[in-house]
MARKOL-293273 format. One record per residue (C-alpha): residue in one letter; residue number from 1; x, y, z. Coordinates in Angstrom, 1 decimal, decimal comma. Layout:
 r   k     px     py     pz
 a NUM      X      Y      Z
...
//
This chain:
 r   k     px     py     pz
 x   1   50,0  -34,4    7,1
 x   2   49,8  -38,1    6,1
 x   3   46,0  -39,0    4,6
 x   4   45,0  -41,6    7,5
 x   5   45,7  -38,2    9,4
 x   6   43,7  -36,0    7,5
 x   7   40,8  -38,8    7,3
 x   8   40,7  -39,4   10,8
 x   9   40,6  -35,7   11,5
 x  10   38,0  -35,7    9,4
 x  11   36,1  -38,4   10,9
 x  12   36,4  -37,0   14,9
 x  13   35,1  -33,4   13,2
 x  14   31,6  -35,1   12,0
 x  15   31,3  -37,4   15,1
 x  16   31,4  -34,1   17,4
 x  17   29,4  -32,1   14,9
 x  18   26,9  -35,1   15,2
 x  19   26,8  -35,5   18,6
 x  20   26,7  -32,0   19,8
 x  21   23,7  -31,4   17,1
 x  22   21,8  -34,1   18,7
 x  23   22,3  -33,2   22,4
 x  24   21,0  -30,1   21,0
 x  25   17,9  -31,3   19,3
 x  26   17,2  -33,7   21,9
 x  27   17,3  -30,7   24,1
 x  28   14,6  -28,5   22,2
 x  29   12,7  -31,3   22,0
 x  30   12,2  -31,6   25,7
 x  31   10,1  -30,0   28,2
 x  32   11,3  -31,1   31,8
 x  33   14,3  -30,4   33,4
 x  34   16,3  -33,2   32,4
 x  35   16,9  -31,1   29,1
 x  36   19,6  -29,2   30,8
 x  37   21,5  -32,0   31,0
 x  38   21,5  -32,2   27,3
 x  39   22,6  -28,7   26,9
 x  40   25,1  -29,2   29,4
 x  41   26,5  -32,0   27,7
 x  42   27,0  -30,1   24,1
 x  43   28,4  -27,3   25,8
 x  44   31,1  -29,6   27,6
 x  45   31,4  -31,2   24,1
 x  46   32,1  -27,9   22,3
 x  47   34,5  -27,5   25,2
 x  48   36,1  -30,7   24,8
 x  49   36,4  -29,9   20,9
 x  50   38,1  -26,7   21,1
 x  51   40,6  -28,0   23,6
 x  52   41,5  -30,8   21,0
 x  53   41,1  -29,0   17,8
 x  54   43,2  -25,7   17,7
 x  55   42,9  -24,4   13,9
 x  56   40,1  -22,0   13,3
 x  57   38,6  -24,1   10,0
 x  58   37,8  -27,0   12,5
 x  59   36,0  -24,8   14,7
 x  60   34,0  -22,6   12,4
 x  61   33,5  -26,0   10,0
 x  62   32,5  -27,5   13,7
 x  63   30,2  -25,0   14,3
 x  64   28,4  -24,8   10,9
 x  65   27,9  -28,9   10,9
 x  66   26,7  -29,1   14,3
 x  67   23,8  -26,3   13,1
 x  68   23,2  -28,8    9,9
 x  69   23,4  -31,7   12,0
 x  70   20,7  -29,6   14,8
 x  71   18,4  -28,9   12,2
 x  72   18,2  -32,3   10,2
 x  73   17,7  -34,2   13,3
 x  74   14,8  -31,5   14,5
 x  75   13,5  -32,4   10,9
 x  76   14,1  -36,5   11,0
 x  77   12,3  -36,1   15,1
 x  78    9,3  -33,7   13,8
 x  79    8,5  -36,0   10,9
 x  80    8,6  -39,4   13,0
 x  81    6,2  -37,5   15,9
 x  82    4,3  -36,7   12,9
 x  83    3,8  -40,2   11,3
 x  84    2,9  -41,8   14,3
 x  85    0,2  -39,2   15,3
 x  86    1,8  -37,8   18,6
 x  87    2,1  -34,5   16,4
 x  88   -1,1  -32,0   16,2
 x  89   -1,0  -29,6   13,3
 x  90   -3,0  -26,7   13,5
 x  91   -5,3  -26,2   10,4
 x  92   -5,0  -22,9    8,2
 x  93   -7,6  -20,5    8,3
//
């Protein structure tokens, strides 16, 4: 395998990792029923993935960005809420 290959494999791998973790935190993040669509949309991403990639290190290294990708997002979208007020925390005690 040539390295513009290997690079561009590469590339494709964190763009789906990327875009199915923010369908995903886009969908925990919202309460109607337009949400679904957001799941719906990682899963036939995730589909689309596995047709395309066949090796089983792109899907598990798939997999385990798309988590990373989920949670840092859920982070970046909690602390935003947070600065600009729309986010109540509860007070210990």
């Amino acid at each position: 395998m040539n390295e513009g290959s290997t690079f561009k494999r590469a590339l494709l791998l964190t763009a789906y990792s990327f875009a199915c973790g923010l369908l995903l935190a886009v969908f925990a993040q919202m309460d109607s029923l337009l949400r679904f669509a957001f799941s719906l949309g990682a899963l036939l991403l995730g589909i689309r993935f596995f047709r395309d990639f066949e090796s089983l290190r792109s899907r598990i290294t798939f997999i385990a960005l798309a988590i990373v990708f989920y949670v840092l997002i859920t982070i970046i979208i909690i602390m935003v809420l947070y600065a600009q007020g729309k986010l109540d925390i509860p007070e210990a005690g």
